[in-house]
Every structure is written in C-alpha cells, then in structure tokens.
C-alpha positions in Angstrom: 0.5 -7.5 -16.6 -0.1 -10.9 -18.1 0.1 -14.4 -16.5 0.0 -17.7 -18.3 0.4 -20.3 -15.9 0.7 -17.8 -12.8 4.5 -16.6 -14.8 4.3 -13.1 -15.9 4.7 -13.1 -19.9 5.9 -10.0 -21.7 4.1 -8.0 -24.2 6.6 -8.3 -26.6 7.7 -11.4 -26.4 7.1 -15.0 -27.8 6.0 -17.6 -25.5 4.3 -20.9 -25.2 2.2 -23.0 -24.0 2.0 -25.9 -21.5 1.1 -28.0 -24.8 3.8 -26.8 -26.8 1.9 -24.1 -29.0 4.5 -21.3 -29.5 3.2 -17.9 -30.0 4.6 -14.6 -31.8 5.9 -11.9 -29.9 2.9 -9.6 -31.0 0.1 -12.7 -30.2 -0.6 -10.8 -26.5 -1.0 -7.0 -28.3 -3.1 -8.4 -31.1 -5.6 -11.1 -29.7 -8.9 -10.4 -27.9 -9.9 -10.3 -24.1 -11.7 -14.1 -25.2 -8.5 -15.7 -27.1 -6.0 -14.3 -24.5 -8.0 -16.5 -21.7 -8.9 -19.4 -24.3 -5.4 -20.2 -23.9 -5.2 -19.3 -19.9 -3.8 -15.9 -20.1 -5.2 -13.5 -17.6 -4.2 -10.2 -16.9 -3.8 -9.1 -13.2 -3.0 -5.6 -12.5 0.7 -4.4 -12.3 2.5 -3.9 -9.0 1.9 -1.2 -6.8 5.6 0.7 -6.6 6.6 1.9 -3.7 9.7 3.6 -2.0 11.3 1.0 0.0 13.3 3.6 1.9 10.4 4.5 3.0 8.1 2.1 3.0 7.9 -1.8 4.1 5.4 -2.4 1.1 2.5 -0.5 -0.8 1.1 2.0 2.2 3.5 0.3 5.0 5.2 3.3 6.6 8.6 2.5 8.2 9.5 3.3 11.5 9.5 7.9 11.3 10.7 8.1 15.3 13.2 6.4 17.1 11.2 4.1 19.7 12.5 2.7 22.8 11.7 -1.2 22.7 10.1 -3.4 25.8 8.9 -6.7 26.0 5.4 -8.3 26.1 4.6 -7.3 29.2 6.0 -3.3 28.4 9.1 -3.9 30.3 11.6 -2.0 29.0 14.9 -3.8 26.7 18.2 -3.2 27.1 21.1 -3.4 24.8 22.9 -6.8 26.0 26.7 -7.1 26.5 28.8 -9.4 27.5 29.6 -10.2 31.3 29.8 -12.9 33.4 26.5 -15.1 35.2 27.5 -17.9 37.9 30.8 -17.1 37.1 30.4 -18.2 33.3 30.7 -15.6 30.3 26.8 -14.8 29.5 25.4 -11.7 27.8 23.5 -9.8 30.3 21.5 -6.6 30.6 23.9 -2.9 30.0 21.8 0.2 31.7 21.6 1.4 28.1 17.6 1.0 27.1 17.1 -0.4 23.3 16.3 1.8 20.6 15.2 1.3 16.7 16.4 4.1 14.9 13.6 5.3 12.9 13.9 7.3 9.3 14.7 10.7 11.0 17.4 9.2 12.8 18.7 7.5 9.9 18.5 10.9 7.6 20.2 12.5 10.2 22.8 10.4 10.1 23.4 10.2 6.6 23.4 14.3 6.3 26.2 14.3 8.8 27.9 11.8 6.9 27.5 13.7 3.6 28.5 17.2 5.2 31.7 15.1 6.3 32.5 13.6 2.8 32.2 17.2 1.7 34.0 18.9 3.8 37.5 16.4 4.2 38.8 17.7 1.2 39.8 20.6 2.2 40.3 19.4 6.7 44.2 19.6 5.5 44.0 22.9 4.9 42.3 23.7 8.6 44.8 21.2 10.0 47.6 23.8 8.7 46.1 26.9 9.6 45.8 25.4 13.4 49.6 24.0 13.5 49.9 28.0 12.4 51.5 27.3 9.0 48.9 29.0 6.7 46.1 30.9 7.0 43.3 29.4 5.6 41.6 30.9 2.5 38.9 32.6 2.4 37.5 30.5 -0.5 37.5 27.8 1.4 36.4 28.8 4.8 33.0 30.4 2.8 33.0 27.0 1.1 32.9 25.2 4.1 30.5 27.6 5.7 28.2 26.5 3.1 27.9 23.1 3.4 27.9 23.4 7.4 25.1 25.8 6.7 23.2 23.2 4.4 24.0 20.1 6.9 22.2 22.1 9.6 19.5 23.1 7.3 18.6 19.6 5.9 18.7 18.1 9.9 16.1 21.2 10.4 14.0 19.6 7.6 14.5 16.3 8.2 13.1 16.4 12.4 10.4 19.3 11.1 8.5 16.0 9.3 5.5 14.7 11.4 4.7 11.9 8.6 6.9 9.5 6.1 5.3 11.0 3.5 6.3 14.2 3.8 10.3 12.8 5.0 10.1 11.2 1.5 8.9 14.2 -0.6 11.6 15.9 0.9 14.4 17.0 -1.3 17.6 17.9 0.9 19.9 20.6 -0.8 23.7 21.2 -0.8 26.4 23.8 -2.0 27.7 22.7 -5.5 
C-alpha cells in the first residue's frame, strides 16, 4: 500500500500533490523506490485481514466460552431489573448472575435458528397430521429428520472446539 500525505493512493490511479503536480495513473507502477519518496510517497505494508466474527482485530480472539461477569473486586454481577428502592422505581440486582455469551454460544444459537428456518415450511404439514387430518408424508418426515440430524450434528461441532481458530475453520453442513 502507498501513502502520500498519510492517504492511501491507488496503483492505478492519478493523484497529486500537495503543490499541485498531477500525476498519471501508471506514475506509482512505473517510478523507482527513490522518485516514489522524492515526492513523499512511502509504502507501508497492507492490512492484516482478519475474520471479525471471530476476531476483535489481527490475533484478538473473541470471547470462545460463555463467562459469568463480576466486578473489580471478583464479586459476582447480576442482570439488573427494575424494582423499587426507598420506595422509588430503581433498577436493582435479579438473582440471575450476568453472562457474555461467547462464540459457541452464539453458533449455537444461530444453528437452532437455521434448523428452524428450515424446517417451518413444512410445520403445517405436522400441525395437520396432529389435529388428525393427514398423515404426514414420508418425504417430508425423512426431510425433516435430516436437518434435525444436521442441527444436532453442527451443535456437536460447534462445543467440540477448544480454540477460535478451530470454531472458525469449521464449516457446518446441512440437507440440501
């Protein structure tokens, strides 16, 4: 990547300079190391790319577990609601402790919510067969077999991960 006046500049693009020089759009491929910083061009390397589902920034791992928070001191937190305190409306402590949901809780969550949007197309039909109109067939019971199957297969994968690296290489399957 280059920078002329700390702006990134394209390869392939004209620019110019703080004293009006224009330059072509092939200037940056064409000129020496020396005439690139003559003119205050210097090249920095490019970006490190990272997942940001995963990761916070280059090598920041997000949170894999879910952890239980506590203050300062370690005491635990608890999720507030509201309630009253000298008789005044105030948000006070519930007896539920505070958790962050880390990335397996997250990926959980999301494969239950897939294996849902997959399988509500055809909930009418189950709905029938249980008011004991029609049978449902057997199409679509092996159909939703499958992607009950695949839900509880990807959750397996999911919590079997120990690190975010390998939660991020993993590639979760369902039934076509």
């Amino acid at each position: 990547m280059f920078l002329l006046d700390s702006k990134p500049i394209g390869l392939d693009v004209p620019f110019t300079t703080a004293d009006g020089t224009q330059f072509p759009s092939n200037w940056i491929r064409l000129a020496s190391p020396e005439e690139r910083a003559a003119i205050g061009i210097t090249e920095v390397a490019d970006p490190v790319a990272y997942d940001d589902r995963f990761y916070w920034g280059p090598g920041v791992p997000k949170l894999l577990d879910d952890r239980e928070e506590s203050d300062e001191q370690g005491n635990p937190l608890y999720v507030k609601v509201l309630g009253e305190v000298d008789g005044k409306p105030a948000m006070v402590d519930s007896t539920e402790r505070l958790v962050t949901k880390g990335l397996k809780s997250q990926m959980v969550a999301q494969v239950k919510a897939t294996a849902g949007f997959l399988l509500a197309p055809t909930d009418w039909k189950v709905t029938r067969a249980a008011e004991g109109v029609k049978a449902v067939d057997a199409d679509t019971l092996a159909a939703r077999a499958a992607i009950r199957a695949a839900s509880d297969a990807n959750e397996t994968a999911i919590k079997a991960c120990t690190t975010v690296e390998q939660l991020a290489a993993l590639q979760l399957t369902w039934p076509n």
